[in-house]
N, C-alpha and C positions, 0 to 999 in steps of 0.2 A: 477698802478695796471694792470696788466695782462686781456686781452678780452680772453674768452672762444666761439669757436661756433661752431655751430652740424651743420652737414648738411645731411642730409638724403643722404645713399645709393641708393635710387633710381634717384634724383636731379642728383649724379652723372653720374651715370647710361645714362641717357635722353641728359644730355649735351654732352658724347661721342659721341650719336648716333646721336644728330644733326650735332655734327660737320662732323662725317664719312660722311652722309650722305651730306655735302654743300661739302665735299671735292668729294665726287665723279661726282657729279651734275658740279662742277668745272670743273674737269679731262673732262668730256663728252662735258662741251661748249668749250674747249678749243681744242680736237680733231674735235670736227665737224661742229664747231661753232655756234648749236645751238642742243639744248636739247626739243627731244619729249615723253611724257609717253605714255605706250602701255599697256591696259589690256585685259584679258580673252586668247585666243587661239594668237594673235599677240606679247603675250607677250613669247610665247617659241620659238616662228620663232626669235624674235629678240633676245633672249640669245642666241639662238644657231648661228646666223649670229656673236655678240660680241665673240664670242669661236672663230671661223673660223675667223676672222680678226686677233685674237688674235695669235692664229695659225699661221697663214701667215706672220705674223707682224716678232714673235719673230723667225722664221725660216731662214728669210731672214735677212741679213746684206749689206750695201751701205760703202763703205771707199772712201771719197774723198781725194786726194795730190795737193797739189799747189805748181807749180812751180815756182824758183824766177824769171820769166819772166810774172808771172800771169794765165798763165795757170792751170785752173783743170781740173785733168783727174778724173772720178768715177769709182771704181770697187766693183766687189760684192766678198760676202767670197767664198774663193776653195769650200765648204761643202755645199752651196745652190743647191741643185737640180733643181729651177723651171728654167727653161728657161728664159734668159733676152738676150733682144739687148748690155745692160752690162755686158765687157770683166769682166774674173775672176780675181782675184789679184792676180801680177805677182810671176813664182815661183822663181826666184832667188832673190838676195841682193840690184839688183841695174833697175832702171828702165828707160829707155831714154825718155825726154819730144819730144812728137810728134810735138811741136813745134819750138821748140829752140835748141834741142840738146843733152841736158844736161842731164849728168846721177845722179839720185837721189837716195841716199842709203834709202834702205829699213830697214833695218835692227832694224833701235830705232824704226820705226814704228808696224815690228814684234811684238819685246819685249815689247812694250805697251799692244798691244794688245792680247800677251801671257799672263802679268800679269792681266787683266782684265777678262780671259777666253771666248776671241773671237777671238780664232784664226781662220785668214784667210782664 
C-alpha cells in the first residue's frame, strides 16, 4: 500500500527560512570568522558598511600566474580604478617571469577569463 502525507505550506515555508538563514549566518563566519548581531540604529551603519565591502569587493579583481620555476606574480584587472601597489595585467600575449626568464603566454589565461566575463 501506498503512504499519503500532507505537510502543511507553512512547515515548508519555515524550513526554507531556516536554512537561508544558517546559510547566511555561514557565509558571514566563514568571511570574518566570527558572526555579531546588531539592532536598532547599528543595524543601518552595519548594512550600509556590508553594501560598501560589497562594493569594493565585487569592483576589484586579484589574477595570480605561476610560473614553472615557482614563482607568482599577482595582477589586478586593466578596469580597476582604486589605486594598488598591484601591477595591472599585462597588455600583451606573453609575460616574462621576473625571475627566471621565461615568457608565459597569456592568451588561454585571456580567453578563460573572457568566457567567465572578467575581462582583465
Amino acid at each position: 500500500m501506498h503512504s499519503t502525507y500532507t505537510v502543511p505550506v507553512a512547515l515548508l515555508f519555515g524550513i526554507f527560512i531556516a536554512g537561508y538563514a544558517l546559510g547566511w549566518i555561514t557565509a558571514l563566519t566563514r568571511q570574518r570568522g566570527s558572526v555579531s548581531f546588531r539592532s536598532g540604529a547599528d543595524l543601518a551603519d552595519a548594512s550600509q558598511m556590508l553594501l560598501d565591502r560589497a562594493k569594493a569587493a565585487s569592483s576589484t579583481h586579484f589574477y595570480q600566474i605561476k610560473c614553472k620555476c615557482g614563482t607568482t606574480v599577482k595582477f589586478r584587472g586593466t578596469h580597476d580604478t582604486e589605486p594598488s601597489d598591484v601591477p595591472p595585467f599585462p597588455e600583451g600575449d606573453t609575460y616574462t617571469c621576473p625571475n627566471c626568464g621565461t615568457a608565459m603566454d597569456l592568451k588561454p589565461v585571456r580567453d578563460v577569463l573572457r568566457n567567465r566575463s572578467l575581462s582583465p
